[in-house]
Structure formats: structure tokens, C-alpha cells
Backbone bond lengths (Angstrom), bond angles and torsions (degrees), N, CA, C in turn:
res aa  C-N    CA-C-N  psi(-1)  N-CA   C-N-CA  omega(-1)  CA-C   N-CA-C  phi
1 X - - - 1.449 - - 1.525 108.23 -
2 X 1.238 116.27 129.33 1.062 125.87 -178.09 1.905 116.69 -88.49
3 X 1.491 106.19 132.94 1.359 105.20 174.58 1.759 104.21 73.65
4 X 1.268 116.62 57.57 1.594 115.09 -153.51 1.786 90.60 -91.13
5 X 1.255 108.67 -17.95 1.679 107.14 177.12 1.249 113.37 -70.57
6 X 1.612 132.16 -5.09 1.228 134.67 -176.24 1.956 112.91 -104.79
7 X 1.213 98.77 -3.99 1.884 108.27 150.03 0.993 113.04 -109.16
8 X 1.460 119.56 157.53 1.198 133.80 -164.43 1.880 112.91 -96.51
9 X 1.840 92.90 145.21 1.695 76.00 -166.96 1.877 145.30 -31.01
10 X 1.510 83.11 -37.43 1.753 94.83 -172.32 1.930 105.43 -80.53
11 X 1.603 119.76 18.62 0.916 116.31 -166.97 1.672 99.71 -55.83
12 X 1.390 114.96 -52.97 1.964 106.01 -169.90 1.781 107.09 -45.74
13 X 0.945 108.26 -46.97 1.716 121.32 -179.94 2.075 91.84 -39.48
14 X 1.502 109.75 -70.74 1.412 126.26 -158.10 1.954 90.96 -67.55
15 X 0.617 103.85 -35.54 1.765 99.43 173.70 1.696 117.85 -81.09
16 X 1.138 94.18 -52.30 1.812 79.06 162.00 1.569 127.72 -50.71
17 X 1.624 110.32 -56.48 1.127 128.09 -163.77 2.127 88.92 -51.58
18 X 1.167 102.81 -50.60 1.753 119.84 175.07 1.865 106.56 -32.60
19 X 1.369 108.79 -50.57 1.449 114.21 -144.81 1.610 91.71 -93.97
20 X 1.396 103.61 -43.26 1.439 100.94 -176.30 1.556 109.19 -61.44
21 X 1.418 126.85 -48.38 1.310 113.35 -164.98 1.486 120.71 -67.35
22 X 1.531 94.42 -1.41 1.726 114.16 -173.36 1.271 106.91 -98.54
23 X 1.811 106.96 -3.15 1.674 100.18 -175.78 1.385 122.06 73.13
24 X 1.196 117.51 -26.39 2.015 112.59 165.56 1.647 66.73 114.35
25 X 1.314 141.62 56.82 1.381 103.64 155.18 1.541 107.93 -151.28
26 X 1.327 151.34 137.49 1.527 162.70 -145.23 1.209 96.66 -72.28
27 X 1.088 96.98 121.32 1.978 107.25 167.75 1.599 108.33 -70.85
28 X 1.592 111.36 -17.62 2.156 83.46 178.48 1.196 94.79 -113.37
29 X 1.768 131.00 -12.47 1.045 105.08 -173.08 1.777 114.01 -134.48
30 X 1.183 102.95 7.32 1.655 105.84 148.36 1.391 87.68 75.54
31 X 1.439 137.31 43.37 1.577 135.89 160.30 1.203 109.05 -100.29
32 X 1.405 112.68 147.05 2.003 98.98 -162.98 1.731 76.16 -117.10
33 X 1.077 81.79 150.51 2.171 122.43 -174.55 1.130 118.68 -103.45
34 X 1.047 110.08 162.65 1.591 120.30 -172.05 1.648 109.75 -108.24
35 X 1.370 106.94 119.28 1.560 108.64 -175.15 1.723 107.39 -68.85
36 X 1.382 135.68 165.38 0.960 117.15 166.90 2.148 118.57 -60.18
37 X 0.650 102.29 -28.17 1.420 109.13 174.39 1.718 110.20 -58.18
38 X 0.973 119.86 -37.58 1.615 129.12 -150.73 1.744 95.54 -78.08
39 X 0.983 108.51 145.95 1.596 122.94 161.27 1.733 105.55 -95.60
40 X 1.357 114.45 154.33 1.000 137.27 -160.03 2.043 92.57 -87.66
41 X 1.357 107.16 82.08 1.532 107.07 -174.97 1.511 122.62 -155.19
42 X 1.278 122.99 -99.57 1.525 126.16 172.35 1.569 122.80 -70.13
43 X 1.363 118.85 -2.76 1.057 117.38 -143.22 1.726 97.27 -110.41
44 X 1.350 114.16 -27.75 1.371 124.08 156.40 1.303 119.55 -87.39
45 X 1.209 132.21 57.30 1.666 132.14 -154.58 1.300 96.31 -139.17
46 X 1.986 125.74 -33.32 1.310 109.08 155.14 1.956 134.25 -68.65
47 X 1.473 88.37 -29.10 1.039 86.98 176.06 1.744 130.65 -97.70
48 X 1.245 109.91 -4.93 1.702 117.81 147.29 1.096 133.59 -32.33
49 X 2.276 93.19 -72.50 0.860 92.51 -167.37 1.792 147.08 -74.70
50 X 1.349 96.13 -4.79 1.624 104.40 156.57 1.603 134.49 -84.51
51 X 1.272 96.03 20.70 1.210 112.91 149.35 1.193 145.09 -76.59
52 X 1.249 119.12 -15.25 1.781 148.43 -164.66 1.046 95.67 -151.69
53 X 1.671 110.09 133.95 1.722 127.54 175.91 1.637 106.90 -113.54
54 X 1.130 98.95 -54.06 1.837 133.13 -166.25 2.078 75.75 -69.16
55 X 1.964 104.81 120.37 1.789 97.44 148.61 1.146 135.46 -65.46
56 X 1.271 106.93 6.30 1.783 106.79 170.19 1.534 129.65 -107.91
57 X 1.527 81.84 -30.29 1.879 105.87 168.02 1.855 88.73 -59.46
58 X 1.663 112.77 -43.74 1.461 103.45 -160.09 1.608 109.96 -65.22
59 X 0.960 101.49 -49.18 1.922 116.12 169.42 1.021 106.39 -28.82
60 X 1.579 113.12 -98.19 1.497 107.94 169.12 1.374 144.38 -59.27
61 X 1.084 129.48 21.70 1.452 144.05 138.20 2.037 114.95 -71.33
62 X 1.073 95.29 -33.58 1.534 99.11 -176.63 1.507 114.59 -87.23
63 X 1.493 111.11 -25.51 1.392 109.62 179.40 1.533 103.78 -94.21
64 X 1.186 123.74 11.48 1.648 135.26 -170.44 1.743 74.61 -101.92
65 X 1.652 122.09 -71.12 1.409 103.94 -164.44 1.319 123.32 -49.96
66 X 1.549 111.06 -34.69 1.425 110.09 -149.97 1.656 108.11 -89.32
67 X 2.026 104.95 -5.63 1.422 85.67 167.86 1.767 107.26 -97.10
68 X 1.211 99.22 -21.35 1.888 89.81 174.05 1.754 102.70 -64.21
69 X 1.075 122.71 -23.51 1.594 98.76 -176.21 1.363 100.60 -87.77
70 X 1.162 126.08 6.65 1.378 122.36 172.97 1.517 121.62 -86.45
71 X 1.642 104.20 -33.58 1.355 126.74 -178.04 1.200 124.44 -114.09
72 X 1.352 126.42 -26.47 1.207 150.08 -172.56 1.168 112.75 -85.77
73 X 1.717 150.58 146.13 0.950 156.95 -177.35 1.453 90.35 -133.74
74 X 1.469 156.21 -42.42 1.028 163.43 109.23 1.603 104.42 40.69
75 X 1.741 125.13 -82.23 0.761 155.54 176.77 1.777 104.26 -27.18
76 X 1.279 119.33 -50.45 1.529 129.73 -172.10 1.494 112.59 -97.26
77 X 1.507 92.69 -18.34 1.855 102.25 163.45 2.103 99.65 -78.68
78 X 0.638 98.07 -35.59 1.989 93.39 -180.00 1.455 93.97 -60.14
79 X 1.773 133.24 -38.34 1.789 115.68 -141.93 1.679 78.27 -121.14
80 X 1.525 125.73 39.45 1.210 112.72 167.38 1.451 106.72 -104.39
81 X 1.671 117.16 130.78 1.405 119.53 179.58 2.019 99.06 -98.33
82 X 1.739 85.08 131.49 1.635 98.40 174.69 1.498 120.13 -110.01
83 X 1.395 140.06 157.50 1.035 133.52 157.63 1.816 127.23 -87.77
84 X 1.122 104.95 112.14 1.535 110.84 179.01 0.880 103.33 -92.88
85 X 1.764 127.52 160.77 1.549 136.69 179.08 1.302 80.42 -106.22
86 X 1.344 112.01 -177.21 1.574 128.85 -146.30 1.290 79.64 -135.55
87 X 1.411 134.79 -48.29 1.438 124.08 -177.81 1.445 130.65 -85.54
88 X 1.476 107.83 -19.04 1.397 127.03 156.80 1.562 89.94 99.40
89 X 1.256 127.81 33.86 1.653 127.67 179.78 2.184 84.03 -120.39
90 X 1.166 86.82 142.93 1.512 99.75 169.93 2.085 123.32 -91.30
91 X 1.552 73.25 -15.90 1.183 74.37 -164.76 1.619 119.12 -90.64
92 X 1.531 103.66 5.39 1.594 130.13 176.43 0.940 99.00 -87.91
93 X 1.158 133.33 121.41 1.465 133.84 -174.63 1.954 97.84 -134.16
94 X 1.059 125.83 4.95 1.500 129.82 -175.71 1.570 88.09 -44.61
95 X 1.262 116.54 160.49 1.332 126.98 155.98 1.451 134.90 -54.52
96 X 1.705 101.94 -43.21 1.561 113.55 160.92 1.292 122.09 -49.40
97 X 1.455 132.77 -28.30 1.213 142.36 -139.20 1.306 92.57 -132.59
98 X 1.510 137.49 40.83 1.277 142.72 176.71 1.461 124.39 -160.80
99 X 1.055 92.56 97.89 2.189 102.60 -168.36 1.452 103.78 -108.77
100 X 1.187 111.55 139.55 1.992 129.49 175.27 1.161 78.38 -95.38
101 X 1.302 101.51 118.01 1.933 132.36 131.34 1.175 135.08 -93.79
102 X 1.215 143.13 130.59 1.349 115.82 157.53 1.755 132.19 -54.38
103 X 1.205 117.05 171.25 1.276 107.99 -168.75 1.473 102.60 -57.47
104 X 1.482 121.87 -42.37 2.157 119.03 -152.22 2.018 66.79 -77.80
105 X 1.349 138.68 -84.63 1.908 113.40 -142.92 1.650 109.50 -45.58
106 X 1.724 115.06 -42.41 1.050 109.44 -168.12 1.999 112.34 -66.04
107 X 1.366 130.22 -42.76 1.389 127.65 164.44 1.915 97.88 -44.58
108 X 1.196 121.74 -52.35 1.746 129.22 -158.11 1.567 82.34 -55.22
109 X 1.030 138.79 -88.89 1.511 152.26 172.07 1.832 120.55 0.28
110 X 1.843 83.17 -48.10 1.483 87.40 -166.11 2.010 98.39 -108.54
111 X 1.420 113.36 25.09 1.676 119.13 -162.49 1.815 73.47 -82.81
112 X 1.207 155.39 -44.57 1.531 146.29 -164.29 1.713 121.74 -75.75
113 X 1.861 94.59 -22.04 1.269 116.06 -171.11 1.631 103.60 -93.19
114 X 1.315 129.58 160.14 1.224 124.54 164.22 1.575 100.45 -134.29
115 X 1.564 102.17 102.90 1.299 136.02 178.11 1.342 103.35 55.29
116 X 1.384 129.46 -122.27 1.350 138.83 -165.30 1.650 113.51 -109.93
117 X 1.606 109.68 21.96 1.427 129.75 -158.15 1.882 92.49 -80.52
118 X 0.893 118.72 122.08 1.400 116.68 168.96 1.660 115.14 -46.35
119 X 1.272 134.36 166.45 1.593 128.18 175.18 1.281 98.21 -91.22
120 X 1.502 119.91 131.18 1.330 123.32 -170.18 1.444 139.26 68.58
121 X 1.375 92.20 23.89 1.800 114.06 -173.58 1.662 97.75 -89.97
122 X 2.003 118.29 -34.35 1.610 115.94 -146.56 2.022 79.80 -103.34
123 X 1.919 123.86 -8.23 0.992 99.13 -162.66 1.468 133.09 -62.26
124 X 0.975 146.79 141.47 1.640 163.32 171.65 1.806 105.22 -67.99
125 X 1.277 109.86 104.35 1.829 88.53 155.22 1.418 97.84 -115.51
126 X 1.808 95.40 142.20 1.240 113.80 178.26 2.181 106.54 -101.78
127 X 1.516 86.28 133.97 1.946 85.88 158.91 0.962 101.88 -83.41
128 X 1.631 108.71 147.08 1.648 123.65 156.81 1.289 102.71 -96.81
């Protein structure tokens, strides 16, 4: 996390309390996450399995997971749920102003933002 002096100490406390009431799962896009506790196993099995129709497409989709979760650290970075502020200030921590994403909505969110940069903090005015 970048700029970690701009949340407030008990932020892990205020992000859990976030993830749990969300269940480990993305508010826009309904992918369920991996708590820190969880092993990389049953817990993504609803949401896999509609990924693969064809039993062979299903096969090899599963032996694709089971060697990245073997090797991959990657893999548990995709089923990690984050808390984004809604206003893009860290230092708002209200409840309203705090949504679990997974990591791919929460980066999608912030692909306009550059990091924790205010909008109109990097702007340039040019004279003609």
C-alpha cells in the first residue's frame, strides 16, 4: 500500500471489520475472496465452476489451477478482497465511504486514478 502514513493506525482493524461484513466477497462483482485464514481450495469452487461447461474444458481448467496454486502466488492475489474509499481520500474511513473489491474491480476503479494522487493535483496549465 502505497502512502500507508495517510490511513490511520487501526486501518487493518477498519478493513477487516469492511471484508468480513461483506463476507470475503466484491461488492460490484460478486467474486468470493480468500480470507487471510483460507487455503486456496473449496471456497472458489462456486465461483470456478461456471467457468467450464465442456468436461474436458473442465479438467483442464482445474489442472491449470492446481499447478498455479502450487507455484503461483499470483493466483491468491486475484481472490484477494480490498477496501476502496469511494472518495479516493484515505483518510475517510466512515463506513459509507468503504467498499470490498476484489483486487482486478478495485485496480479497474483506480485504472483513471494514479495511485492516491488527488484529481488535479499532476495538472499542467499551459500559456499560449
Amino acid at each position: 500500500m502505497k502512502n500507508r502514513d495517510r490511513y490511520p493506525d487501526d486501518w487493518d482493524e477498519i478493513a477487516l471489520r469492511v471484508k468480513q461484513s461483506a463476507n470475503w466477497t466484491c461488492s460490484k462483482c460478486g467474486q468470493i475472496c480468500l480470507s487471510p485464514d483460507d487455503k486456496l481450495s473449496i471456497n472458489l469452487c462456486p465461483t470456478i465452476l461456471y467457468k467450464a461447461i465442456h468436461p474436458l474444458s473442465l479438467l483442464l481448467f482445474w489442472l491449470i489451477i492446481i499447478q498455479q496454486w502450487l507455484t503461483d502466488k499470483s493466483v491468491r492475489t486475484k481472490y484477494t478482497l480490498t477496501v476502496h474509499h469511494s472518495d479516493y481520500d484515505p483518510s475517510n474511513n466512515h463506513e459509507s465511504n468503504l467498499i470490498p473489491l476484489c483486487s482486478a474491480c478495485h485496480l479497474y476503479l483506480h485504472r483513471g486514478q494514479r495511485g492516491n494522487i488527488s484529481p488535479g493535483q499532476l495538472k499542467l496549465e499551459l500559456e499560449v
